[in-house]
C-alpha positions as CSV (number, residue, x, y, z in Angstrom):
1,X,116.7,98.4,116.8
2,X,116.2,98.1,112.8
3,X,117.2,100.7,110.6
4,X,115.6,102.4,107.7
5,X,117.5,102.3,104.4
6,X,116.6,105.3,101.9
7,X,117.4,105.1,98.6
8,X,117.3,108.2,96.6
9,X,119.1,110.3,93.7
10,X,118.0,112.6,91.1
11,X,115.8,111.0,88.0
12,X,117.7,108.6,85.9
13,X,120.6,107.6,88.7
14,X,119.4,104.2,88.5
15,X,117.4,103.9,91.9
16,X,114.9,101.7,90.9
17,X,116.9,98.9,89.3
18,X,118.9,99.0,92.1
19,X,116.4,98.9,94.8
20,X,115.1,95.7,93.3
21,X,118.5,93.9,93.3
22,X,118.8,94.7,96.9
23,X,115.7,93.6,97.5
24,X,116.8,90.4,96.0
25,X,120.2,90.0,98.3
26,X,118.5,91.1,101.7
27,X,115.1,89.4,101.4
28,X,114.3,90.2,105.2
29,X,114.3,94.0,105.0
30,X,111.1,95.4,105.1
31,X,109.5,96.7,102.4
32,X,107.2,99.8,102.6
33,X,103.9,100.7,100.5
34,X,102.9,103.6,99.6
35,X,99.6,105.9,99.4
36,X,99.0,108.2,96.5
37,X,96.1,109.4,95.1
38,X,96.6,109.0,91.9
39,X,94.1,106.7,89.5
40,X,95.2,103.2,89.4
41,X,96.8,102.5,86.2
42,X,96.6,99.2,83.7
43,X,98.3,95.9,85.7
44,X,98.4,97.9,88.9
45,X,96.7,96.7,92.6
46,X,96.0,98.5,95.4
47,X,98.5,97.6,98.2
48,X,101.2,95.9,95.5
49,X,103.1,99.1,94.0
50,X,101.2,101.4,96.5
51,X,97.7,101.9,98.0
52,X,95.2,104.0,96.0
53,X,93.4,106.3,98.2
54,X,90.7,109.2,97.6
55,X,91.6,112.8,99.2
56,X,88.7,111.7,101.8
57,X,91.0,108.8,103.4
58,X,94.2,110.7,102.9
59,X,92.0,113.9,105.4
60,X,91.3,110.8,107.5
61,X,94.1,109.7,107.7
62,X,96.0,113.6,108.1
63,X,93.3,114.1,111.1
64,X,94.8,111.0,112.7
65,X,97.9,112.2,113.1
66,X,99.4,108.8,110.7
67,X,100.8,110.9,107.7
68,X,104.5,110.9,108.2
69,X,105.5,112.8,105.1
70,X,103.4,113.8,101.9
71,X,104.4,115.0,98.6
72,X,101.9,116.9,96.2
73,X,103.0,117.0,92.5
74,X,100.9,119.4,89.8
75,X,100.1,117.3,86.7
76,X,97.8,117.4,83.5
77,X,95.4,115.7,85.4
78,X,95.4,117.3,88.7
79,X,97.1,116.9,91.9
80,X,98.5,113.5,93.0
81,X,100.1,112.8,96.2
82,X,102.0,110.5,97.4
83,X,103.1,109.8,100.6
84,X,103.6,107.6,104.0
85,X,101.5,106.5,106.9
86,X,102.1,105.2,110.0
87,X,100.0,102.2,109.4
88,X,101.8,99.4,111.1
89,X,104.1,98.3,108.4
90,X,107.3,99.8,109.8
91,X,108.7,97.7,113.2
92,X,111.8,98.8,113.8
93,X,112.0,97.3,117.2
94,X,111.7,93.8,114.6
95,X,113.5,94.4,111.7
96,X,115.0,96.8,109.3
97,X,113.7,98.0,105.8
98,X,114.7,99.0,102.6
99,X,112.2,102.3,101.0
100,X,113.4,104.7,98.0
101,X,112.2,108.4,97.7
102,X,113.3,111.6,97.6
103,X,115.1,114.6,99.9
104,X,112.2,115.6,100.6
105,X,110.7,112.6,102.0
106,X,113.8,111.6,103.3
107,X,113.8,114.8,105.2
108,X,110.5,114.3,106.5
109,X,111.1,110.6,107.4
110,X,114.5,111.3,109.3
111,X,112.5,114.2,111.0
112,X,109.7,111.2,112.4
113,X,111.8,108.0,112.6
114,X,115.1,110.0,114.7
115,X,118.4,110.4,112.6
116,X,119.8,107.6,114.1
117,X,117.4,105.5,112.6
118,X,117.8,106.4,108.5
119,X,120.9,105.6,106.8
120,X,120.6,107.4,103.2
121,X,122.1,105.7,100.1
122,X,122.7,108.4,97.7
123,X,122.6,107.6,94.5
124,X,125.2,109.6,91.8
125,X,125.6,109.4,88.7
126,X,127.0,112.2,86.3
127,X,124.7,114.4,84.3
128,X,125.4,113.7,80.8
129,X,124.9,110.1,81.6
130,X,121.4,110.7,83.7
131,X,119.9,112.8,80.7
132,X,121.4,110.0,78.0
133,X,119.6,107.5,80.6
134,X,116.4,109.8,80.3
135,X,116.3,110.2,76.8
136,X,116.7,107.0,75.8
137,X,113.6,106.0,78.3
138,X,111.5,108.3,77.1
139,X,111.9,107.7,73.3
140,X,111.3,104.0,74.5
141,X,107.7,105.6,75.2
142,X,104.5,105.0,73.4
143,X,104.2,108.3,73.9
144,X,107.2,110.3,74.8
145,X,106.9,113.8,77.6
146,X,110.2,115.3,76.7
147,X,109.4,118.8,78.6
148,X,108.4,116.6,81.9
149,X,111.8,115.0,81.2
150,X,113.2,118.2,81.1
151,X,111.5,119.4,84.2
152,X,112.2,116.7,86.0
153,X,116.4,117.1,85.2
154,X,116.2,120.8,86.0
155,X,114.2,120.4,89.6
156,X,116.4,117.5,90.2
157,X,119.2,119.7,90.2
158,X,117.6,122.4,93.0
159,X,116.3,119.6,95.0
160,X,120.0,117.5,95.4
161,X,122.3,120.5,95.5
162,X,125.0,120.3,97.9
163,X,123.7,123.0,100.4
164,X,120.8,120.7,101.0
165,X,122.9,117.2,100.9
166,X,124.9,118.8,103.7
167,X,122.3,120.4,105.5
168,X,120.8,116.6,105.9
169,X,124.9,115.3,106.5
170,X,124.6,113.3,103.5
171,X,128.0,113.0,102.7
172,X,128.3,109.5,101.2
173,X,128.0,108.8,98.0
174,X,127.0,106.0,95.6
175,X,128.3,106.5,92.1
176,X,126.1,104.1,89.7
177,X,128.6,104.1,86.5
178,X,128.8,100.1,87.5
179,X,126.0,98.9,88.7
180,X,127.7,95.5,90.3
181,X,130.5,97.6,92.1
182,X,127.7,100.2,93.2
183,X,125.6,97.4,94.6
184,X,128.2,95.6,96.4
185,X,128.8,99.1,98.2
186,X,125.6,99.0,98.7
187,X,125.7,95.7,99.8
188,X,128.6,96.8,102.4
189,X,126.4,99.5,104.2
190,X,123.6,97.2,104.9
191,X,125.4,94.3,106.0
192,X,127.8,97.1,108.5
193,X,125.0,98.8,109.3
């Protein structure tokens, strides 16, 4: 029986960049798009980084019981969801995958796929060195959104507290100040798991 890998930490731990150098070493785990409903932006395709859907096809899709876990976020522009469907793309029976997120969705997955199934890789790193990460992105930006930054760091910090890393028995941690000693931990996991 596969296993699901989650990958998650609070904003500027380093997920993505390591994601895609696992990705790299375990080319046979699955990989797992998802829906939002958010507009497509510039270089982006439907079913590559997620699939765009209208609210009609994510109420289809609700009313057919496939919605395993769905996140809704407030922004300038409206609401944008994101989440994941029981379309077919997870086997486990065939292989395992490799999918990054949140507690939240992590939560919600663990609650559908059985614990036994999802082996969370939490990120860490220390705060001062997440908001240098985070500024230094967002001054990188054509136009920078310091007080989403800022919210972002602050919900981070309710989100991951250690009542709710316990609560979910995530007691192993991943500490990112290295990236090549974090990966080959990483690295470790997958390969004993």
């Amino acid at each position: 029986m596969g296993k699901i890998y989650y990958m998650m930490g609070k904003s500027s731990s380093g997920k993505d960049t390591l994601y895609r150098e696992v990705m790299k070493r375990f080319p046979g785990l699955g990989k797992v798009v998802s829906y939002t409903t958010r507009p497509l932006r510039e270089g982006e395709r439907s079913g590559v980084q997620y699939h765009f859907v209208d609210e009609a096809e994510l109420n289809r899709l609700e009313a057919e019981e496939k919605v395993v876990e769905l996140r809704a976020y407030h922004t300038v522009h409206g609401v944008w969801k994101y989440f994941t469907v029981d379309d077919g793309q997870i086997d486990l029976y065939h292989k395992s995958y490799l999918m990054i997120g949140t507690l939240e969705s992590y939560e919600k997955m663990r609650t559908y796929y059985g614990a036994e199934q999802m082996i969370p890789i939490y990120i860490e790193v220390d705060d001062g060195v997440r908001l240098e990460r985070a500024l230094k992105r967002e001054q990188s930006q054509t136009q920078p959104k310091y007080k989403e930054m800022c919210r972002r760091f602050l919900a981070d910090e309710e989100d991951f507290c250690e009542e709710n890393l316990r609560r979910l028995g995530i007691d192993k941690r991943y500490e990112n100040t290295d990236m090549e000693t974090c990966l080959k931990k990483i690295t470790e996991e997958i390969q004993n798991g």
